[in-house]
N, CA, C and O atoms as a Tinker XYZ file with bonds, in Angstrom:
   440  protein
     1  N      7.029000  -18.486000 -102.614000    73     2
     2  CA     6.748000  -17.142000 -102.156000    64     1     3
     3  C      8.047000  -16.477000 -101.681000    63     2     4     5
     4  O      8.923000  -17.149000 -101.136000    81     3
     5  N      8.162000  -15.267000 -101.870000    73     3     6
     6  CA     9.390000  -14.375000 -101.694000    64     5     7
     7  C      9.156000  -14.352000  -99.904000    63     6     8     9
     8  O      8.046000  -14.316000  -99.373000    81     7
     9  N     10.266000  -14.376000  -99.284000    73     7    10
    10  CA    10.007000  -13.691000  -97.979000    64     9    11
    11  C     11.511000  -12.722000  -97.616000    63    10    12    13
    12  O     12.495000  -13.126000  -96.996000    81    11
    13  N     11.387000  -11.920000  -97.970000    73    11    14
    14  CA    12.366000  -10.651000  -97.350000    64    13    15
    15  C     12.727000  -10.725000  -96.438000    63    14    16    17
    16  O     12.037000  -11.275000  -95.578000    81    15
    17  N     14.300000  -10.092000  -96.052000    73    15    18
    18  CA    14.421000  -10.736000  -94.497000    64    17    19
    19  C     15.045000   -9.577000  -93.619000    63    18    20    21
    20  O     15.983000   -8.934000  -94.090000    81    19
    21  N     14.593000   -9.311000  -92.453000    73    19    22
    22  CA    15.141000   -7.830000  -92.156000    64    21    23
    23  C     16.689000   -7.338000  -92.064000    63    22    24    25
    24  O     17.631000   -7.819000  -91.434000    81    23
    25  N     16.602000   -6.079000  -93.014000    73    23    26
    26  CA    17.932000   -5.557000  -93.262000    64    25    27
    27  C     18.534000   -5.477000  -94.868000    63    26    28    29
    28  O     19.614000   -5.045000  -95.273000    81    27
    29  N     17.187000   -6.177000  -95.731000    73    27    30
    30  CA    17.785000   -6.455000  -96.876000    64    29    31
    31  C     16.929000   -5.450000  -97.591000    63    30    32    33
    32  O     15.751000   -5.198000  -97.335000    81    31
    33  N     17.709000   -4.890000  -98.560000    73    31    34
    34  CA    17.193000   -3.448000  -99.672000    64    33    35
    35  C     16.308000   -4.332000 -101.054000    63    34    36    37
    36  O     16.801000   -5.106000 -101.875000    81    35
    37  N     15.647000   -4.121000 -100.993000    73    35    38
    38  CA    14.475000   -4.594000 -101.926000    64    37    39
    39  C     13.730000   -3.352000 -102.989000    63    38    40    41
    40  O     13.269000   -2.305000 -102.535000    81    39
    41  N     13.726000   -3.721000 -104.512000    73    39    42
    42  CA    12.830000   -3.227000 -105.001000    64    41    43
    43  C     11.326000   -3.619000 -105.324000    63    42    44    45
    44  O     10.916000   -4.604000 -105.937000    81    43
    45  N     10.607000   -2.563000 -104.733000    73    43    46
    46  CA     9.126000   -2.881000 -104.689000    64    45    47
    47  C      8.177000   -2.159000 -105.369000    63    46    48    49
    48  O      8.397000   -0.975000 -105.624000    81    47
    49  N      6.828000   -2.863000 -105.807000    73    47    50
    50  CA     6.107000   -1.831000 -106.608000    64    49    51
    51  C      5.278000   -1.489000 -105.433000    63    50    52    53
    52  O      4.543000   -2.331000 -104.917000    81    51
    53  N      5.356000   -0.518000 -105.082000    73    51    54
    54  CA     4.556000    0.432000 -104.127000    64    53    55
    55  C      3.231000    1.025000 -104.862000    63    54    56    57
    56  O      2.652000    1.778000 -104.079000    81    55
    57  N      2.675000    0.945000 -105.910000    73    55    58
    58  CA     1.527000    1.251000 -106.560000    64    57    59
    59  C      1.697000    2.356000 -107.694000    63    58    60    61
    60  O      2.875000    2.481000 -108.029000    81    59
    61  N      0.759000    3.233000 -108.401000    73    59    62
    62  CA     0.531000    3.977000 -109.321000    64    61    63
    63  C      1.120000    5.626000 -108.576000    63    62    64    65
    64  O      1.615000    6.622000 -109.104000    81    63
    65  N      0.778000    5.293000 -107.163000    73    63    66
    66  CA     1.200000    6.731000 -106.761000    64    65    67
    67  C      2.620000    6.941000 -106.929000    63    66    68    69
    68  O      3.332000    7.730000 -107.550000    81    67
    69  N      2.879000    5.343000 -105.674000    73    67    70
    70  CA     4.284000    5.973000 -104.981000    64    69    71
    71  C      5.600000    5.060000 -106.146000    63    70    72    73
    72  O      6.803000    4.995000 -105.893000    81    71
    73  N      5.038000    4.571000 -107.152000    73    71    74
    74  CA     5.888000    3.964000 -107.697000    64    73    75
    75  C      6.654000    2.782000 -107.477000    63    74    76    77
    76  O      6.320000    2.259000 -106.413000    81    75
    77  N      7.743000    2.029000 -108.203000    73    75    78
    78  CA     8.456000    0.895000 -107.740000    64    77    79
    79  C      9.918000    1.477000 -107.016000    63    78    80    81
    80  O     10.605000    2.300000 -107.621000    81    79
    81  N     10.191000    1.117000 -106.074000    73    79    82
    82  CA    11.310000    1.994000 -106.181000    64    81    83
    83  C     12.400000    1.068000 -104.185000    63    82    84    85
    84  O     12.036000    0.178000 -103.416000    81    83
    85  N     13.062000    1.534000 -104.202000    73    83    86
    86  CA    13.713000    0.118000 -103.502000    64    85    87
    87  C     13.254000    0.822000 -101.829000    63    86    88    89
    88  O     12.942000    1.997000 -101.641000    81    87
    89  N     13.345000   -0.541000 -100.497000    73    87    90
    90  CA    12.687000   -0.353000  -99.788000    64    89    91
    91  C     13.681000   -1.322000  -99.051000    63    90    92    93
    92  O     14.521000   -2.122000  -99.462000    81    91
    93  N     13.210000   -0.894000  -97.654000    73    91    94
    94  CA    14.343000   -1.722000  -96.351000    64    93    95
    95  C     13.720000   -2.233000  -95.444000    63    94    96    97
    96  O     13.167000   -1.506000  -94.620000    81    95
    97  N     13.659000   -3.315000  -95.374000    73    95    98
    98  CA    12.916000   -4.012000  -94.532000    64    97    99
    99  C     13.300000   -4.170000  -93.047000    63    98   100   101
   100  O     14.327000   -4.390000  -92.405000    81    99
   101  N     12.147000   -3.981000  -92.831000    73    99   102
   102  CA    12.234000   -3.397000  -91.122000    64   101   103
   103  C     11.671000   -4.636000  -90.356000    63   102   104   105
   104  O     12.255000   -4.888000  -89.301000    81   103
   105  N     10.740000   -5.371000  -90.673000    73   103   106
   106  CA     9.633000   -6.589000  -89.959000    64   105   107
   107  C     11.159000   -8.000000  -90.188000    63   106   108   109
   108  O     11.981000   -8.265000  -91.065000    81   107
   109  N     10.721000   -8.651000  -88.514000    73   107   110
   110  CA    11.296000   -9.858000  -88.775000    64   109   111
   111  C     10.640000  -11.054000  -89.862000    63   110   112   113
   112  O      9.562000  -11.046000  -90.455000    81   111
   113  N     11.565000  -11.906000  -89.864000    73   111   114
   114  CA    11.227000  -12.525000  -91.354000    64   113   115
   115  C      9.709000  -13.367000  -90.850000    63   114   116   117
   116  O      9.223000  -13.592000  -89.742000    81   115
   117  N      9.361000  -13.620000  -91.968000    73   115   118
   118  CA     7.875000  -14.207000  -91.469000    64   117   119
   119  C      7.754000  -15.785000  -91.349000    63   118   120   121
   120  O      8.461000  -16.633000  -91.893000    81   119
   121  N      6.492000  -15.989000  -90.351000    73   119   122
   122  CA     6.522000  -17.876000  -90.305000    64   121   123
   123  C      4.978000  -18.342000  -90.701000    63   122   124   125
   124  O      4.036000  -17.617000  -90.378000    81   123
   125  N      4.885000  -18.880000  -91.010000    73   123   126
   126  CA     3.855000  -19.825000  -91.782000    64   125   127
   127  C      2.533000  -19.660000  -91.148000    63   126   128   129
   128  O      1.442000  -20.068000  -91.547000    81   127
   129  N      2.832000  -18.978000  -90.071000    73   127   130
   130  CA     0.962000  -18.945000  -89.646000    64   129   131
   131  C      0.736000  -16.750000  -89.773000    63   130   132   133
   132  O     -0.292000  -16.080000  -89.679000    81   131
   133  N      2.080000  -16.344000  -89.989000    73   131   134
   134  CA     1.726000  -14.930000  -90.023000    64   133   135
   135  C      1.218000  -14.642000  -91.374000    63   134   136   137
   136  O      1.486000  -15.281000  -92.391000    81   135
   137  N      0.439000  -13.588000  -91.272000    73   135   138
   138  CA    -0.243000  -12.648000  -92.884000    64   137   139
   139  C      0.914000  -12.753000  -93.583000    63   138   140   141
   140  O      1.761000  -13.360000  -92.929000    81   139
   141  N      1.334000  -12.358000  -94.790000    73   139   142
   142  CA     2.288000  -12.341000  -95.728000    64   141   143
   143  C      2.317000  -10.643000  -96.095000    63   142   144   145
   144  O      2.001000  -10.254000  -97.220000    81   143
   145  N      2.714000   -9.742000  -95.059000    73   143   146
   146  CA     2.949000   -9.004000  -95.553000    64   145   147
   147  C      4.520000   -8.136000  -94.723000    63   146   148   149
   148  O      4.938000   -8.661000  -93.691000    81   147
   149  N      4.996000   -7.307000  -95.076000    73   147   150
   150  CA     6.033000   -6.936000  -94.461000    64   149   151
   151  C      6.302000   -5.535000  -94.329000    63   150   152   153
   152  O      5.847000   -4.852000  -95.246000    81   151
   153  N      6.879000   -4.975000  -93.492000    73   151   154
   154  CA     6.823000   -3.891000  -92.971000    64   153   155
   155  C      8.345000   -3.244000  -93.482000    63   154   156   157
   156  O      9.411000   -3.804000  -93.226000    81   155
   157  N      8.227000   -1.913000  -94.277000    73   155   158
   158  CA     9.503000   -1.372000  -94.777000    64   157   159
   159  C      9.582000   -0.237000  -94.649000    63   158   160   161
   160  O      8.551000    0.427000  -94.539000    81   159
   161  N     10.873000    0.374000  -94.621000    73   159   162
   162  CA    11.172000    2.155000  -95.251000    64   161   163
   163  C     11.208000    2.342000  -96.441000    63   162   164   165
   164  O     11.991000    1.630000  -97.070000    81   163
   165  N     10.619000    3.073000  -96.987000    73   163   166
   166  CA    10.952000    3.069000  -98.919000    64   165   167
   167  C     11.976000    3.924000  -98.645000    63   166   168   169
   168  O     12.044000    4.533000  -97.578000    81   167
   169  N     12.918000    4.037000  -99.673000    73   167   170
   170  CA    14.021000    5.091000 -100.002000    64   169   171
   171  C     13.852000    5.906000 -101.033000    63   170   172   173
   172  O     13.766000    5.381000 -102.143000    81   171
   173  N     13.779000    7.127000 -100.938000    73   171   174
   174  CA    13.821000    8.690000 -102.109000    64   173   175
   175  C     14.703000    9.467000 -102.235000    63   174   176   177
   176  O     15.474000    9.900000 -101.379000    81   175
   177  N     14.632000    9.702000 -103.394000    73   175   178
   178  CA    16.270000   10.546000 -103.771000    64   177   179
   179  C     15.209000   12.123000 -103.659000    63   178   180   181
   180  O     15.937000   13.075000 -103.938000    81   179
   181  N     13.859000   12.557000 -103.361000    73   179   182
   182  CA    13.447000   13.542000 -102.898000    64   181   183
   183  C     13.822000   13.826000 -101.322000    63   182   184   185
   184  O     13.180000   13.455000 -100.339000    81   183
   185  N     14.952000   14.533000 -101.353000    73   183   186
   186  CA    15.487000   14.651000  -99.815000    64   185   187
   187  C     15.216000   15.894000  -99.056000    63   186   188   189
   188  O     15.433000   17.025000  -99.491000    81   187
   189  N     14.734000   15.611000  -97.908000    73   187   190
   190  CA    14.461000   17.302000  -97.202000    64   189   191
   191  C     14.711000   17.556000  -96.232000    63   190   192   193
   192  O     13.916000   18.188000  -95.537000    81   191
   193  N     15.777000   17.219000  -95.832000    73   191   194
   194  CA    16.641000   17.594000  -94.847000    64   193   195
   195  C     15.851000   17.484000  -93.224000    63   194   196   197
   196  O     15.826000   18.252000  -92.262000    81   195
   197  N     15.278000   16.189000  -93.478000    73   195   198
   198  CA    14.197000   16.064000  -92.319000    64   197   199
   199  C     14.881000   15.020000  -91.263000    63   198   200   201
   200  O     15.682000   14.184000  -91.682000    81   199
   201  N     14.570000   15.089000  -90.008000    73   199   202
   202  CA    15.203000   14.512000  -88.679000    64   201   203
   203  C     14.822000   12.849000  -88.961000    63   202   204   205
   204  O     15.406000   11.832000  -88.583000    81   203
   205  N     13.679000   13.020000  -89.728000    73   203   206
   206  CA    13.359000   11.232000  -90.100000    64   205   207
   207  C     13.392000   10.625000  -91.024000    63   206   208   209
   208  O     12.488000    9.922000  -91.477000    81   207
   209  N     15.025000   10.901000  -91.684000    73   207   210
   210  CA    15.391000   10.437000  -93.179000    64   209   211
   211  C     17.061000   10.148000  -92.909000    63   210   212   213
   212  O     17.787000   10.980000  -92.366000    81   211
   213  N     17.299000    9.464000  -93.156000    73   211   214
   214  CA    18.740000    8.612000  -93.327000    64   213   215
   215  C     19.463000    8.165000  -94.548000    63   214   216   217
   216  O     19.007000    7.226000  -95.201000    81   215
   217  N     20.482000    8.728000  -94.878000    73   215   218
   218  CA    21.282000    8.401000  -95.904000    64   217   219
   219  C     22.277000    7.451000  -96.038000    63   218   220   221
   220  O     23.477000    7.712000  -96.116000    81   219
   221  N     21.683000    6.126000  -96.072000    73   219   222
   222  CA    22.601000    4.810000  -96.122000    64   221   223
   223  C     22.704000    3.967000  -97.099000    63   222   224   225
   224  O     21.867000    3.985000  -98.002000    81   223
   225  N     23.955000    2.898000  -97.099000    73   223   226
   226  CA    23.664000    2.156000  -98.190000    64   225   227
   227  C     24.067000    2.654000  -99.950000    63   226   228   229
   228  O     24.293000    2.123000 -101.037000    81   227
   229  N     23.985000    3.752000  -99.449000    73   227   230
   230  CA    24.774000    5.060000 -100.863000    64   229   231
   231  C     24.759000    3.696000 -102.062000    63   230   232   233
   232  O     24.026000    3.315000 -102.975000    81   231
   233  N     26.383000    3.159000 -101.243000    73   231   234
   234  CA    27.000000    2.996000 -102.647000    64   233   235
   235  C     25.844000    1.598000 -103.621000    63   234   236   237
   236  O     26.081000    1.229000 -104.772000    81   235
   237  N     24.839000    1.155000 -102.881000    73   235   238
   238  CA    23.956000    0.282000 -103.813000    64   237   239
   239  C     23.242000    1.155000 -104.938000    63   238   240   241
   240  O     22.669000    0.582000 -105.866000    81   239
   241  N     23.276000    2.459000 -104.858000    73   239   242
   242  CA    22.111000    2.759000 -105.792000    64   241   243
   243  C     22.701000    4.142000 -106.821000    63   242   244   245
   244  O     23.420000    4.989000 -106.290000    81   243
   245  N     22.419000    4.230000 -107.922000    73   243   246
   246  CA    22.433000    5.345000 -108.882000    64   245   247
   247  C     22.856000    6.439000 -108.060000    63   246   248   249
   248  O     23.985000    6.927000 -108.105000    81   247
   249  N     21.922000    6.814000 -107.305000    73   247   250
   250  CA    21.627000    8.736000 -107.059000    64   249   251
   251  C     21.474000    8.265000 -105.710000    63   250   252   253
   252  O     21.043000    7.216000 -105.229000    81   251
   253  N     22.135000    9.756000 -105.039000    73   251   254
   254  CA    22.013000   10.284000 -103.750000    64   253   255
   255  C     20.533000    9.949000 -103.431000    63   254   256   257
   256  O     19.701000    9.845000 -104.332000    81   255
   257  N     20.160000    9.744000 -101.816000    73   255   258
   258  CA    18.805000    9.319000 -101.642000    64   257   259
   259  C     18.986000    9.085000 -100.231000    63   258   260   261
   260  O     20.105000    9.068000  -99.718000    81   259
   261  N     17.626000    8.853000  -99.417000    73   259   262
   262  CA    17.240000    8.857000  -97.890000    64   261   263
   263  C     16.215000    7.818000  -98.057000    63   262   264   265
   264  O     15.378000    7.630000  -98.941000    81   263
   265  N     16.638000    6.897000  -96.459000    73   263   266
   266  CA    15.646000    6.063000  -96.419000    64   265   267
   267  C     14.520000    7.382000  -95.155000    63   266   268   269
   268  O     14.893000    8.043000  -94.186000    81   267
   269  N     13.442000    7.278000  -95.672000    73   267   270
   270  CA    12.345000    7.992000  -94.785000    64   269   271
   271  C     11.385000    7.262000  -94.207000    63   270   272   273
   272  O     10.586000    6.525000  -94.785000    81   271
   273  N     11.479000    7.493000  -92.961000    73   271   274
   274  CA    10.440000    7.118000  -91.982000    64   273   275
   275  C      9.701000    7.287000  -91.838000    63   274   276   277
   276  O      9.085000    6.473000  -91.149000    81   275
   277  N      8.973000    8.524000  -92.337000    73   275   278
   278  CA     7.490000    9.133000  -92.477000    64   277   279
   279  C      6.723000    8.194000  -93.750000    63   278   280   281
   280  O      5.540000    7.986000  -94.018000    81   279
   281  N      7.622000    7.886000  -94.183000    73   279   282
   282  CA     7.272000    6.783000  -95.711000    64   281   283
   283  C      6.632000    5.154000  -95.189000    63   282   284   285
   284  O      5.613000    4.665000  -95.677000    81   283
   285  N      7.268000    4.648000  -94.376000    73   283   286
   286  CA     7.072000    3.537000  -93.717000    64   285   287
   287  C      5.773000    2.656000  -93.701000    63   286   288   289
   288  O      4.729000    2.966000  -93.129000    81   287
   289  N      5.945000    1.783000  -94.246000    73   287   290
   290  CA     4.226000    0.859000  -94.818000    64   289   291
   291  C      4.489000   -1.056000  -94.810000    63   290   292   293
   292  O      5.414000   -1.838000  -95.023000    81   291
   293  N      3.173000   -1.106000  -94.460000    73   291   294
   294  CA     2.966000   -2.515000  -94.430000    64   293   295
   295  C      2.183000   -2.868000  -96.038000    63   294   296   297
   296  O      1.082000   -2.459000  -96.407000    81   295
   297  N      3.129000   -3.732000  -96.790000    73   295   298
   298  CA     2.829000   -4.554000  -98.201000    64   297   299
   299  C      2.986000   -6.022000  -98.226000    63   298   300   301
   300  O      3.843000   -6.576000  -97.539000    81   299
   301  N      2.160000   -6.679000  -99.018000    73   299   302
   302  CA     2.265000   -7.972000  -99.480000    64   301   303
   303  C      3.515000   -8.363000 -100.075000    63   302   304   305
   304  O      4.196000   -7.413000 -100.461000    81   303
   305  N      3.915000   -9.317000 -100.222000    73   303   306
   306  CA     5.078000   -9.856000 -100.425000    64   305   307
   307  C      5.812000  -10.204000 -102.099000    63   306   308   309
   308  O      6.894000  -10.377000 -102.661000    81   307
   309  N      3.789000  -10.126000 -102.438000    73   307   310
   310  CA     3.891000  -10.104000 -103.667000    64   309   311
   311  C      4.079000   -9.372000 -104.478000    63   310   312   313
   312  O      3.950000   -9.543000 -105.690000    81   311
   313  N      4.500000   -8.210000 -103.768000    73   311   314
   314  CA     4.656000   -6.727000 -104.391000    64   313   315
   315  C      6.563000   -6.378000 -104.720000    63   314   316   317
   316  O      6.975000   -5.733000 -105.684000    81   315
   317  N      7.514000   -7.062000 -103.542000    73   315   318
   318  CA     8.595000   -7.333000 -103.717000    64   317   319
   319  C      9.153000   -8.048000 -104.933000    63   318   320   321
   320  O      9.011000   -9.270000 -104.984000    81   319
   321  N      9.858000   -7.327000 -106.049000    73   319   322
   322  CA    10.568000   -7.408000 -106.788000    64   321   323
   323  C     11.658000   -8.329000 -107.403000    63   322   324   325
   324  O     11.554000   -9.365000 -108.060000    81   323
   325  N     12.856000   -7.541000 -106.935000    73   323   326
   326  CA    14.013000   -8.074000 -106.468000    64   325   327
   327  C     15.167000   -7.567000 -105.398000    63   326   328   329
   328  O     15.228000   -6.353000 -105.207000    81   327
   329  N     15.852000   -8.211000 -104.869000    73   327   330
   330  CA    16.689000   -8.053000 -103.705000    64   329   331
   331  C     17.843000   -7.468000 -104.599000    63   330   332   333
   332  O     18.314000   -8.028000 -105.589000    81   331
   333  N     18.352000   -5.822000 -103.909000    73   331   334
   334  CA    19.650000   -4.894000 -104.525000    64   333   335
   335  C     20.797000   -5.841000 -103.515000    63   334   336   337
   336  O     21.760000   -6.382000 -104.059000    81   335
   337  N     20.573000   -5.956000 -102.075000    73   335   338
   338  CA    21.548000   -5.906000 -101.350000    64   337   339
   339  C     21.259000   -5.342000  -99.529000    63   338   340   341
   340  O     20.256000   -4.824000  -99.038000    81   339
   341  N     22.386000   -5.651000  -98.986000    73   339   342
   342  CA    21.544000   -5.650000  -97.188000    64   341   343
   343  C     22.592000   -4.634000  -96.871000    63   342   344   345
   344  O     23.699000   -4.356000  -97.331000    81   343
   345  N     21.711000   -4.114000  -95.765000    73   343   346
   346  CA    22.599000   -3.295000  -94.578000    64   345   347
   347  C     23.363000   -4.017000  -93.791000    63   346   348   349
   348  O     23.354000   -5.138000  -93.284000    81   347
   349  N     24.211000   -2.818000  -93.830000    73   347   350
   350  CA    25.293000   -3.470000  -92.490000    64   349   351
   351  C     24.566000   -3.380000  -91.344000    63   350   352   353
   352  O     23.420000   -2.935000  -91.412000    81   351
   353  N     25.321000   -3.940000  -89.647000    73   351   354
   354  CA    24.206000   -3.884000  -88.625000    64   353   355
   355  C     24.617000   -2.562000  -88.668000    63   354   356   357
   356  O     23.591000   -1.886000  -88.737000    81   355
   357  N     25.891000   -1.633000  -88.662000    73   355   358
   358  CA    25.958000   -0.509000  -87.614000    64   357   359
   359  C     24.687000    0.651000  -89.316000    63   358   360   361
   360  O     23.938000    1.565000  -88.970000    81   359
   361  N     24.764000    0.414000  -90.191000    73   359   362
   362  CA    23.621000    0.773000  -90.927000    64   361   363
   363  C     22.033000    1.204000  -90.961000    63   362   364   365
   364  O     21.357000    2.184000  -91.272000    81   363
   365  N     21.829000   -0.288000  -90.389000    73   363   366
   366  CA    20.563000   -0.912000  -89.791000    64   365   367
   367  C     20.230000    0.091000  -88.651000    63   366   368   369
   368  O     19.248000    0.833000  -88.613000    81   367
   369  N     21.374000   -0.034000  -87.586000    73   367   370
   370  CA    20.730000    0.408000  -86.642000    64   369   371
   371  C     20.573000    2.428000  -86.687000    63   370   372   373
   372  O     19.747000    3.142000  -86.117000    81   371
   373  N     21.530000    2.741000  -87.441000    73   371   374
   374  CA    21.160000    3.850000  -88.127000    64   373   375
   375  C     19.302000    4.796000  -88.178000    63   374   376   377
   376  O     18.690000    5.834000  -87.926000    81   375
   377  N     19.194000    3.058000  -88.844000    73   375   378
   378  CA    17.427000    3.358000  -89.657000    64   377   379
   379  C     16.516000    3.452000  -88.989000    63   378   380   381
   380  O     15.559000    4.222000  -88.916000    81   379
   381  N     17.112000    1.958000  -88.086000    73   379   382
   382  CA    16.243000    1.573000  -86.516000    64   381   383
   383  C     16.073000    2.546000  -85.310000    63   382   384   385
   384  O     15.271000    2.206000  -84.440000    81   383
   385  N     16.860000    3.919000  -85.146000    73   383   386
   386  CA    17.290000    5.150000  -84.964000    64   385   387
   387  C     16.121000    6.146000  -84.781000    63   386   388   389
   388  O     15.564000    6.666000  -83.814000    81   387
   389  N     15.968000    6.194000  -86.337000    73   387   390
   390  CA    15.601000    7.179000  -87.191000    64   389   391
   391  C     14.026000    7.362000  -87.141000    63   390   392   393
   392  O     13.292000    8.349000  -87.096000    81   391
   393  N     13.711000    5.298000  -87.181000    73   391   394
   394  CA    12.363000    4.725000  -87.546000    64   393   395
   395  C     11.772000    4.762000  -85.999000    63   394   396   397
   396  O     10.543000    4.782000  -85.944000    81   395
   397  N     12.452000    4.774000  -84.783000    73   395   398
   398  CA    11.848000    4.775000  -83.582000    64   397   399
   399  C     11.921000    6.237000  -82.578000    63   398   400   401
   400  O     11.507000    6.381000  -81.428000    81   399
   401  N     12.555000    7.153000  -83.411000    73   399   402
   402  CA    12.252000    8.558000  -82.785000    64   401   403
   403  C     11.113000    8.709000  -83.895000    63   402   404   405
   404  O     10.422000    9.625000  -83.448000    81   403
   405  N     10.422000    8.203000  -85.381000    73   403   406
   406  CA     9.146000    8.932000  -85.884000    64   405   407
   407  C      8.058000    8.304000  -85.156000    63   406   408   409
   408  O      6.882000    8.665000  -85.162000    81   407
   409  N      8.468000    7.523000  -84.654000    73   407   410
   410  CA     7.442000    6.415000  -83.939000    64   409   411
   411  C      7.395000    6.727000  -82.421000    63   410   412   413
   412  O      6.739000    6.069000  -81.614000    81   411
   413  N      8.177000    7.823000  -82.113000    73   411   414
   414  CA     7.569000    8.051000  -80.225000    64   413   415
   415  C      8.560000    7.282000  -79.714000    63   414   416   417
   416  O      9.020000    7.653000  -78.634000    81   415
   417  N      8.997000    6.323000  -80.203000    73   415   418
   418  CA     9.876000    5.026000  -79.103000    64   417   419
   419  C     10.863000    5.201000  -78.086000    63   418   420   421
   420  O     10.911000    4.598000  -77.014000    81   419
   421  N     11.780000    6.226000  -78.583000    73   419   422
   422  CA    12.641000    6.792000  -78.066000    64   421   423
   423  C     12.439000    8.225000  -77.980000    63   422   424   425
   424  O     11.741000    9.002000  -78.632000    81   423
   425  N     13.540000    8.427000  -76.630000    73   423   426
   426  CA    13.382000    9.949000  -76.077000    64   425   427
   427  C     14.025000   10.408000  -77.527000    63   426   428   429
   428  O     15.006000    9.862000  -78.031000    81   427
   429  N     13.117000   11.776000  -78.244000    73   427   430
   430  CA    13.388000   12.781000  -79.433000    64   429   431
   431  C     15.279000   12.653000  -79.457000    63   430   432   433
   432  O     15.865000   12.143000  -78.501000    81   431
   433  N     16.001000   13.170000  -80.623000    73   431   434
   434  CA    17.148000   12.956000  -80.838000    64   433   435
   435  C     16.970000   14.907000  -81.519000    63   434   436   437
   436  O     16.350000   15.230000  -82.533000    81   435
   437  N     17.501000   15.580000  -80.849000    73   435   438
   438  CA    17.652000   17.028000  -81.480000    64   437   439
   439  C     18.129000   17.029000  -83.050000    63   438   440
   440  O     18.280000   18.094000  -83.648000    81   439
């Protein structure tokens, strides 16, 4: 079984809607008595200049693109692909940023 490990850029089939398309794993890695599923940001090269989208990681992929936080979903493991490549920490924490002002966590960032 694949287990993704947080920080690493993954392509995933996200379904018929949202397509396969690469994703950043946010959930620590998993242990043998947890569900098998994992918690990610997908990344879109549909960008909108929104407070909860981050442009990292560039140089892994084709085209300009944002990891989005409003995107953010829990999938099976079996849905993970293959591994592009990982964030750096000061990257990561970028996302981790981004992903906890859409989430309330932190005081708003103007």
């Amino acid at each position: 079984m694949v287990r993704p490990k947080r920080g690493e850029v993954w392509v995933v089939d996200l379904g018929y809607t949202a397509k396969r398309r690469p994703c950043l794993v946010m959930s620590i890695v998993l242990q043998d008595e947890d569900r098998v599923i994992v918690t990610v940001v997908p990344r879109t090269t549909q960008i909108t200049q929104s407070r909860h989208e981050i442009a990292v990681g560039d140089a892994m992929f084709q085209k300009p693109g944002v990891f989005s936080a409003q995107m953010m979903l829990s999938i099976p493991c079996g849905k993970f692909e293959y591994k592009i490549g990982d964030l750096t920490t000061e990257q990561m924490t970028a996302v981790e940023t981004v992903v906890s002002n859409w989430l309330g966590l932190t005081p708003p960032v103007a």
